[in-house]
N, C-alpha and C positions, 0 to 999 in steps of 0.2 A: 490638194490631197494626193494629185498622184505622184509631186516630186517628195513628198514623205512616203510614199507606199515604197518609193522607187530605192531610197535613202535605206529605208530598214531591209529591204531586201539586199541592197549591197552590204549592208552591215551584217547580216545573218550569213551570208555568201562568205564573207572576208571571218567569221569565227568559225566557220566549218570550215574552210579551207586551214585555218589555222590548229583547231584541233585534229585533225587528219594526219598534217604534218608535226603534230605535237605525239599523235599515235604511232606513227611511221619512224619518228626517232625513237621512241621508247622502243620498240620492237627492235629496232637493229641492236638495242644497247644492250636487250636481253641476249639477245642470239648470239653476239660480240663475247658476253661473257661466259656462258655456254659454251664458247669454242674456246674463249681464250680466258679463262678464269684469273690467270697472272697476266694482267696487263702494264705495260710501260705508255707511257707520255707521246712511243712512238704510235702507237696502233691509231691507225685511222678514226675509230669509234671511242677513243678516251673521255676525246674532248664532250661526246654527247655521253655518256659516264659520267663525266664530274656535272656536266648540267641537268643532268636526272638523279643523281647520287641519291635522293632522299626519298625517291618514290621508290630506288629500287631497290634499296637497301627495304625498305615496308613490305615490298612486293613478294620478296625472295625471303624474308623471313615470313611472312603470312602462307605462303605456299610449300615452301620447302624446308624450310628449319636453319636454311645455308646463312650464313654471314657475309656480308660483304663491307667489306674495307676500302674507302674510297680516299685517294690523297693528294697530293699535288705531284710528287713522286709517281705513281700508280694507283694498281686496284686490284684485287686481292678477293675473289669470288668463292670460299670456304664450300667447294665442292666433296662430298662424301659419296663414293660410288654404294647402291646396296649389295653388290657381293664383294667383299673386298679382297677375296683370293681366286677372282675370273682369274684363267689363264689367258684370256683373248683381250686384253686390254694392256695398255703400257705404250710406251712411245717406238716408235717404230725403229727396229734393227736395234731394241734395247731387250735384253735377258737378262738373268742377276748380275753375271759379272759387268754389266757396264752400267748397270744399277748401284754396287759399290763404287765404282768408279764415278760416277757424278756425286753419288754422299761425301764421301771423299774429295773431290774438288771444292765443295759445298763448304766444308767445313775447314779445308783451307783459305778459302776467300773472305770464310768470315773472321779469320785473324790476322787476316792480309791490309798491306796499306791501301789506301784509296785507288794505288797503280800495282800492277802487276803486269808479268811477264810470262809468255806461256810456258817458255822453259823453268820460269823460277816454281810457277806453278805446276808442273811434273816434277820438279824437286821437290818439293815439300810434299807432294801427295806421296810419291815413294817414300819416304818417313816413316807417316800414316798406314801407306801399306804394308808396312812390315811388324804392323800389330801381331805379338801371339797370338789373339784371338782371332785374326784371319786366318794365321798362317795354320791355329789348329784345323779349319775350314779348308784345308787347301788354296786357299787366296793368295796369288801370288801376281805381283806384274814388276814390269822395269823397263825400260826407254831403249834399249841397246837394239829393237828391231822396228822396221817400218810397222808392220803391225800392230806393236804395241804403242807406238808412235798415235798411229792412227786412232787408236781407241781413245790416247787424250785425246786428240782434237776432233774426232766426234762428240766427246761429252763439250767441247770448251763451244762448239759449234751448236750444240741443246742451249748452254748458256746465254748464245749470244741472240738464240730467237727467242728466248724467255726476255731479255733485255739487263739479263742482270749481268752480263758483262758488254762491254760498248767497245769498236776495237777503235783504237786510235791509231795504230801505225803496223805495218810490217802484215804478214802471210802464212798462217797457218801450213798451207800444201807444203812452204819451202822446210817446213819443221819435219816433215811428214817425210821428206825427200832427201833430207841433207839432216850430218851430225853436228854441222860446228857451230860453234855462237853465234855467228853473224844470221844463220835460221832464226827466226823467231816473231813476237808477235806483242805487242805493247796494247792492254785492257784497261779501261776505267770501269771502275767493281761498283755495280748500285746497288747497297747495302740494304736499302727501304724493300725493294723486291726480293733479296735475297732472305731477308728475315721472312717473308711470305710465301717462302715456296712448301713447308712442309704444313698440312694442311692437317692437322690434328689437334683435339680439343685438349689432349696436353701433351707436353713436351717430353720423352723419351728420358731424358736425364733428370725429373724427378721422380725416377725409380732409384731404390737401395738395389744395388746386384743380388744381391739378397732375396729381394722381393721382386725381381724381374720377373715376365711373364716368360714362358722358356722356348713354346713354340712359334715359328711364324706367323700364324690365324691368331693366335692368343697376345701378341704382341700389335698387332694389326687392331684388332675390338679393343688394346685396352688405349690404345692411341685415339681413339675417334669415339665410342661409346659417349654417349650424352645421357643425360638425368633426363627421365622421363615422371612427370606429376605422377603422385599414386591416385590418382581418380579418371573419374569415366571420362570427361574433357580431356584432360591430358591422358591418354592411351587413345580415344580417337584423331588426337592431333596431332599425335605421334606415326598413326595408320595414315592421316595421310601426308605428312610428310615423306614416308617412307613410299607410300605409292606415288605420288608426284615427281619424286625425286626419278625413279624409274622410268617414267614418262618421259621425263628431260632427257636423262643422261643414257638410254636403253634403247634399242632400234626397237622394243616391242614387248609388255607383259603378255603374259600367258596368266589363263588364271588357274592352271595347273599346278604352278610355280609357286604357290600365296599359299601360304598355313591357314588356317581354319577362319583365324579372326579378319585376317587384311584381306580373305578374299572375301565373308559377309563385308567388310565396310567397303570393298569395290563392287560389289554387286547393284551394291546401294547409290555411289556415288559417283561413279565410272563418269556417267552423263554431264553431269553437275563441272565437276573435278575437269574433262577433256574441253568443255566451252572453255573455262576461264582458264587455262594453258592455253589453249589457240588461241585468243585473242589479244594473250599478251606477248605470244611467239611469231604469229601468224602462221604454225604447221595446222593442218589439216587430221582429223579423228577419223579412224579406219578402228570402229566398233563390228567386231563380229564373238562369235557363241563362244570362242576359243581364248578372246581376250583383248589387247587394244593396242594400237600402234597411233603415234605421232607423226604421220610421214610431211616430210619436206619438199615440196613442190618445186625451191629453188634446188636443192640439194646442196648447201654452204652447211648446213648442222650436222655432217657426219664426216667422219677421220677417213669410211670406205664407202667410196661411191660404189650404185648402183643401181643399175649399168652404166658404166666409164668408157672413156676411151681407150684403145691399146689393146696388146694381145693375151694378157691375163684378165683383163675386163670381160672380154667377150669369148674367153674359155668358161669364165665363172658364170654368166647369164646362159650358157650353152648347159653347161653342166646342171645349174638350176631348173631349166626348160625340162633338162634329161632326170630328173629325179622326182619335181612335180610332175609332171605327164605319167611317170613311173608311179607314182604313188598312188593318183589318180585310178591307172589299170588297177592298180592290185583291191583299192575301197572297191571298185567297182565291182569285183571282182568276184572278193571275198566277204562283201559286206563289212565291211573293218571301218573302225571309226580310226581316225588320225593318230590317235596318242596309243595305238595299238599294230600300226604299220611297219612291216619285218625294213630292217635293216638293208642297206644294199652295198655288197662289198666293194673296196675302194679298186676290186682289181676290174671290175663290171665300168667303173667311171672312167679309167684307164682305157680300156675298149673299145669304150665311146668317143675319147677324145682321139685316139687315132684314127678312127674312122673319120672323122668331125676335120683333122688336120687334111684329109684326101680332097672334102668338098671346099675348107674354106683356109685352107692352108697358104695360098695364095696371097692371102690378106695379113698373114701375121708377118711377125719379124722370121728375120733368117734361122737363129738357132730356136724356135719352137717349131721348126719343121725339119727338123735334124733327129734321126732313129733315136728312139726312147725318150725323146723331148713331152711325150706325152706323162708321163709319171712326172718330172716336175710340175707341169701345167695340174696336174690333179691334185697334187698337196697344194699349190697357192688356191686354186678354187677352191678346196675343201678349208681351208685356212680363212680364205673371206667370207664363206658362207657362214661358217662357224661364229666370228667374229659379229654377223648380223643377223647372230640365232634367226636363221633360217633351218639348220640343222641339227642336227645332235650327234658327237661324235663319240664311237667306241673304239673298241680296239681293232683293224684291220675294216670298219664297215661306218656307215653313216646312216644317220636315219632323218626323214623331212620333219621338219618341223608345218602345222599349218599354216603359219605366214608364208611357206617357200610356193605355196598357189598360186599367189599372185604371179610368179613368174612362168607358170603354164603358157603360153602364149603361141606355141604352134611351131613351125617351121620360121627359122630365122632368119629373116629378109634383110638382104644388104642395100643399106642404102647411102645416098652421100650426107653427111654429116649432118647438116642444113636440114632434111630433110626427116629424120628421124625422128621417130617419138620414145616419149620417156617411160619404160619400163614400170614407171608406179603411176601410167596412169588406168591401167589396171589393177583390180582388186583382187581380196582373198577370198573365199566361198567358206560360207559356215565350217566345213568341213573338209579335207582331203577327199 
């Protein structure tokens, strides 16, 4: 009897250890996608992709309404943001004009041969960009200067971490630097990924110009917009898809933020809704009066770390410290509830940060201790903080948002690396 007691407890031992590790890949595959919704063959996490393909594709349609396209090629994760004209989102050091500039590359690659050249590919897109319709836009580019140089080979460099161009031979910088042929750079085009980069429920081109939508917002909804059931099922499936989604892809809902209906059905299902997100994420539910946050423990789920390393990292944690604590005085104050707290002007953060560079100036780089180095430091921290709605920005002045509490934390203690703790492992208090 005891070498069968012995036997089923190895066996019970050996299926928990196996589902554990069967939990632990599924988590990373979700998170993987999340970050990296177009994936290539390269990314570390495909391969546990294509071996979960079917639960995840169940998971993320059950939860989120998203699609996901799994293939031997890639994978193809049909992310929909729900504000789809954030200004604080987008690929870093991209604004419109290089937003054209990658459509454009886009759409030369898609009638390009299996090979391309970077130079043949800045020829062709010059073509393209000499469209009337840009040029009524004021859209103009051409190759005769390093910087406009450069702006190809930053989109051909977006490409090539997306996977949908693969370089085979030669050196972008030398293109960057140098005008004559012998510059250049030899791509193999993956076609499977590049058909998946535009991520809308229909395609752009079956509009009649005629019947085009005319503004940007309006051309945005009619790209993505999904059928939603006319019955009570379908409109709460649709709430929570729409709150989930935010949950995912959002540093934080506010339930201030929610129209009448999706805040009743989070009122409701908040609880419900944030277990089964953590458990197929592994982030952790930071539930308070003001709304709900996902936060990241390892911190791999977000594009802006916080608190980071470097000297815009720890202006923006300084500047947070300086706005919670502030907002903190003034509720204490004036009895003021959060979502009623006066604004504080950006020249007040400025102030702060030069005083700030006198104590810990020391510690940054060379030119953010260089005279009026403090005004750039204050747009990039007001720039991050915005981005992880922490704040809310007007014109000349900023205001806390109540997730920026959590970063209350007192006088800021330099430590070595090694040593430090993590800024979220404090919380946010019901209230400002």
């Amino acid at each position: 009897m005891s070498a069968e007691r012995n036997w089923e407890r190895d066996s019970r031992s050996i299926r928990e250890r196996q589902q554990l590790a069967q939990r632990d890949e599924s988590r990373a595959a979700v998170r993987a996608l999340l970050m990296t919704p177009l994936m290539s063959p390269a990314h570390e996490d495909f391969a546990a992709v294509r071996r979960d393909a079917e639960s995840l594709r169940e998971w993320f349609a059950r939860e989120t309404g998203w699609v996901l396209h799994v293939e031997r090629d890639g994978a193809r994760l049909f992310k929909r943001p729900a504000d789809l004209v954030d200004g604080t989102r987008g690929l870093p050091g991209y604004d419109r004009r290089r937003y054209v500039l990658l459509c454009l590359a886009c759409a030369v690659l898609e009638r390009a041969d299996p090979q391309i050249t970077l130079r043949i590919l800045g020829e062709r897109l010059l073509q393209l960009a000499a469209d009337p319709m840009l040029a009524a836009l004021d859209f103009t580019f051409a190759l005769d200067s390093q910087q406009q140089r450069r702006e190809l080979v930053a989109v051909c460099r977006t490409l090539l971490e997306l996977g949908i161009l693969q370089r085979v031979a030669g050196d972008e910088e030398s293109f960057v630097h140098a005008a004559s042929d012998q510059a250049d750079a030899l791509y193999d085009v993956q076609r499977r990924l590049l058909a998946g980069v535009l991520a809308a429920a229909r395609g752009p081109s079956t509009w009649a110009p005629e019947n085009a939508p005319e503004t940007l917002e309006e051309r945005l909804h009619a790209l993505v917009d999904e059928h939603v059931t006319d019955s009570d099922e379908g409109r709460r499936t649709a709430l929570r898809h729409q709150i989930a989604r935010r949950l995912l892809d959002d540093p934080v809902i506010y339930v201030e933020t929610l129209d009448q209906q999706a805040r009743a059905y989070f009122a409701n299902q908040r609880g419900a809704m944030a277990a089964r997100l953590c458990e197929a994420t592994g982030l952790v539910a930071e539930q308070r009066a003001e709304g709900l946050a996902l936060t990241d423990e390892i911190g791999s789920l977000t594009d802006v770390l916080m608190p980071a390393e470097g000297t815009d990292a720890h202006a923006t944690l300084l500047v947070a410290e300086y706005l919670a604590n502030r907002a903190r005085q003034r509720s204490m104050e004036r009895a003021e509830i959060a979502g009623s707290l006066s604004p504080v002007p950006e020249q007040d953060i400025t102030a702060f940060l030069c005083d700030a560079k006198e104590r810990f100036g020391r510690y940054w780089r060379k030119s953010a201790r260089e005279p009026g180095a403090e005004r750039e430091l204050t747009a990039i921290a007001i720039e991050r903080l915005e981005k992880l709605q922490l704040i809310e920005r007007t014109e000349g002045s900023v205001r806390a948002r109540p997730a920026l509490a959590r970063f209350a934390l007192g006088e800021a203690d330099i430590r070595p690396a090694e040593g430090a703790r993590r800024a979220s492992e404090s919380t946010w208090p019901e209230t400002l």
